[in-house]
N, C-alpha and C positions, 0 to 999 in steps of 0.2 A: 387143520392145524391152528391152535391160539396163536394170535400174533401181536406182538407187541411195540406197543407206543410209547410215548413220554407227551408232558404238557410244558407249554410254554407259558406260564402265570406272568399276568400280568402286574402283579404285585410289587413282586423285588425287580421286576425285569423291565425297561422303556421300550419302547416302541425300535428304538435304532439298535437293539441287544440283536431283535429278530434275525437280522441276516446272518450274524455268524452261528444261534443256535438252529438257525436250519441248516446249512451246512455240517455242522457238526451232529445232528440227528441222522441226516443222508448218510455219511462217511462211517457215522456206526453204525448203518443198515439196518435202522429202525425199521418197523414197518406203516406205523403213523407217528406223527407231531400233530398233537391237539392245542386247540388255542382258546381263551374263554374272551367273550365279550360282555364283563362287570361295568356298570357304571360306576363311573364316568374314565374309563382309560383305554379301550383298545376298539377299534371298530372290527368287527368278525371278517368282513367278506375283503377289506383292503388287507388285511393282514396275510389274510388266508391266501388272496389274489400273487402276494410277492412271496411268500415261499414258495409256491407250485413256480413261477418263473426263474426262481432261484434254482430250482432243484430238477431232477429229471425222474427220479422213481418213487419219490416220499409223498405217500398218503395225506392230506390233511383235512381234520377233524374240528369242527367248528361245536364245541358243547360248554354252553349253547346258545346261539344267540335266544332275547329274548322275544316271545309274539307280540305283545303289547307297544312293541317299541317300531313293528314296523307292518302295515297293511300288505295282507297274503300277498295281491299282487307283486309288490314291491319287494317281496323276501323269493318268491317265485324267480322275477328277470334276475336279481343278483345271481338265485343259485346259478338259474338256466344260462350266465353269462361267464362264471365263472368254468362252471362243467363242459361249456363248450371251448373254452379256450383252455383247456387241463385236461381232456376227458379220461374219465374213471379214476379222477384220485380226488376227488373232493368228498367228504363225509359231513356233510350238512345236519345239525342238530338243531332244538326251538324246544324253548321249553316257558315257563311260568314268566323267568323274571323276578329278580328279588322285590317280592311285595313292597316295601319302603320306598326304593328306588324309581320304581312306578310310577308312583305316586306323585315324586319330587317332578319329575317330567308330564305328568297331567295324566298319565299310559294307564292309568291302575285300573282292572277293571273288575268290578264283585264278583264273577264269577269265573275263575280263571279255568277251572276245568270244562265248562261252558264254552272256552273261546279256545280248548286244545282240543275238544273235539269237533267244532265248526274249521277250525284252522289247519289243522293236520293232511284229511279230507283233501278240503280244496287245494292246498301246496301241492299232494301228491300228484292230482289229478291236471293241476296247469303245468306240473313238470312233466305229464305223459304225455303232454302237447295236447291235451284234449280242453272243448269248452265249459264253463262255468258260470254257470248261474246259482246263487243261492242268498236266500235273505234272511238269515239266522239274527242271532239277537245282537253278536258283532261281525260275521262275517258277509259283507253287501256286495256281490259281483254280480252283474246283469251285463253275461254273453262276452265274460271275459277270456280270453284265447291269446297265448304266445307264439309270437310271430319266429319266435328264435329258439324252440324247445330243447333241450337237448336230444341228442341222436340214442340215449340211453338213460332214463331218467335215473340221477342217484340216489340209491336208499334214505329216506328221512327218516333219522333219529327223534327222538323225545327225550327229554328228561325227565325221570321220575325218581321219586324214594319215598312217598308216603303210600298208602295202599290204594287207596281209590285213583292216583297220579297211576300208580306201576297197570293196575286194571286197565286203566282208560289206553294207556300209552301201548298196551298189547293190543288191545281193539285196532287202532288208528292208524300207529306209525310200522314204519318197517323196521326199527331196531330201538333199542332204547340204551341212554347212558343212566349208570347209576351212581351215585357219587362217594366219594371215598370215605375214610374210617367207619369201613363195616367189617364183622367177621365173615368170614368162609359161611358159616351154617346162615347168615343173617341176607349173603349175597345167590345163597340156595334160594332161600326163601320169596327173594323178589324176581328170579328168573323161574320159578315154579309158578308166581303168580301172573305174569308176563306170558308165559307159554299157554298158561290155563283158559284167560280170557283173550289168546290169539285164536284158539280150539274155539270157544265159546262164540267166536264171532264168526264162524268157518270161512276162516283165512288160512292158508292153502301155505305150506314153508312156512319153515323157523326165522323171527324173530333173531336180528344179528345182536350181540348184547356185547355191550362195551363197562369195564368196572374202571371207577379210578383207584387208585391204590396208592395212598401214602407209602413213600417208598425213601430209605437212606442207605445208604454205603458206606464201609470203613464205623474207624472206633467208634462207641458211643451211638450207636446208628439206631437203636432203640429208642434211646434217650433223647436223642435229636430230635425224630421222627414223632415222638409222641410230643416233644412242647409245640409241634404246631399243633395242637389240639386249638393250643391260647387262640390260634388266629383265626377261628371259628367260634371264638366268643365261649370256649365251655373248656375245662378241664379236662386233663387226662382222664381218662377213664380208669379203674383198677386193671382190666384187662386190655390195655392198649397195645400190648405185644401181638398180642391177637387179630391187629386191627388195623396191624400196617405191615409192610415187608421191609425188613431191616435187618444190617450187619454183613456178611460177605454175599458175592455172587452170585455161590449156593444157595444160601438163607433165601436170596430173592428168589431164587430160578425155583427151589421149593415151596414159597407163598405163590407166586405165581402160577404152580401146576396143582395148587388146590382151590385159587379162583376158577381155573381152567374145568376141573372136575367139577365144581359149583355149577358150571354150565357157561363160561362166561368166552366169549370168543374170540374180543380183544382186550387185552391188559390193560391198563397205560398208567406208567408209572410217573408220580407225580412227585417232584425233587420239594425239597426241607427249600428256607428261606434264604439259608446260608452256602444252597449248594452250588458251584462251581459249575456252570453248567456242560460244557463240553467233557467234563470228568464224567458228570451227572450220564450225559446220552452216552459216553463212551463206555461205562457200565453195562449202564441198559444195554447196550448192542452186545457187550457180553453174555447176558441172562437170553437174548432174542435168538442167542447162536446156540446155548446151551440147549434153549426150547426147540428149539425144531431139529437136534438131532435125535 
């Protein structure tokens, strides 16, 4: 059954919004709250740490923190410390990192797909509680082992959206996020190449696939929906209808069941700038209730 999420953007939202839009994701019976860690505003794993305390059944999804910002080990005890004090609801993600921002913090490294397939690897492997030795080009463990692994290691995500990222992140990780304003045919396309080079690598089960989804509700929800194009630095596109889920309930709950057919297996709908949030997740939990009948 596709299940569906919402994101907590760090953008319009402070850090003290958190508590009430986790509760209010819980009480619309969301299935996950996803959260990003952008420099310079939110830390992933504190953030992540107090909604699972907050809540009792809501999933949360970290996509994604960034690898360059934090040595495998060190991204390892977070996860393995958070998953054991929440177990089975932490959705741990890693991905690139905005090149620029990198940079500005020292992190930036030339070869980023270099350092997600040294990095992936080893994260998986010190959350299965097993040892790690490896002297790659950035990843150095010599006989590193968690004393505190989790009882059930959680799926590690990737983020990807260019072709050689969606490849490699099929190889590597156990699920990957792909990020929003794409079309249906466009979100086929990176879950077909995801699956391809999981086959290719013969790794054994599907690839868990998370889409984000620009997403509005109520009048104008089109129009809304597509001027955050602005906030990605590019213009609407001609076909931006295409590219988001907007306008009533239905409108959503049927974009939603053609990401779904895309091949995609969590939704997560990600609110405009202007939206209201507790309206925002109390939707969403309408479209979550629609999908699973």
């Amino acid at each position: 059954m596709t299940r569906i999420g919402a994101i907590f953007s760090p953008y319009p939202n402070a850090p003290e919004a958190l508590h009430d839009a986790a509760l209010a994701a819980e009480s619309a019976a969301l299935d996950e709250l996803w959260l990003w860690e952008d420099c310079f505003r939110q830390s992933a794993y504190a953030a992540a740490s107090a909604v699972l305390a907050w809540t009792t059944r809501l999933k949360v999804g970290i996509g994604i923190s960034p690898m360059p910002l934090r040595n495998v080990a060190i991204g390892a005890m977070e996860i393995a410390t958070v998953e054991r004090l929440f177990p089975g609801r932490l959705l741990p993600g890693v991905g690139h990192g905005v090149l620029p921002w990198m940079g500005q913090v020292g992190a930036r490294v030339a070869s980023p797909l270099t350092l997600m397939r040294e990095y992936v690897p080893a994260l998986r492997t010190l959350l299965a509680g097993d040892e790690v030795t490896a002297d790659g080009r950035y990843v150095h463990l010599d006989a590193v082992r968690l004393d505190w692994p989790p009882a059930a290691a959680p799926l590690v995500y990737a983020a990807a959206e260019g072709p050689k990222t969606l490849v490699l992140a099929g190889e590597v990780a156990d699920g990957v996020v792909l990020d929003s304003r794409h079309t249906v045919d466009e979100i086929a396309a990176a879950v077909a190449a995801v699956r391809s080079a999981r086959a290719a690598a013969r790794r054994s089960g599907a690839p868990d696939i998370v889409a984000y989804v620009l997403t509005a509700f109520g009048a104008d929800a089109v129009a809304r929906a597509s001027a955050e194009f602005a906030v990605f630095g590019a213009e609407a596109p001609a076909d931006a209808a295409a590219r988001v889920a907007a306008g009533s309930v239905d409108d959503v709950v049927a974009a939603v069941r053609g990401y779904a057919t895309a091949g995609v297996d969590s939704v997560v709908l990600l609110p405009t700038a202007d939206a209201v949030l507790s309206e925002f997740f109390a939707a969403a939990g309408e479209v979550a209730r629609a999908v699973r009948e």
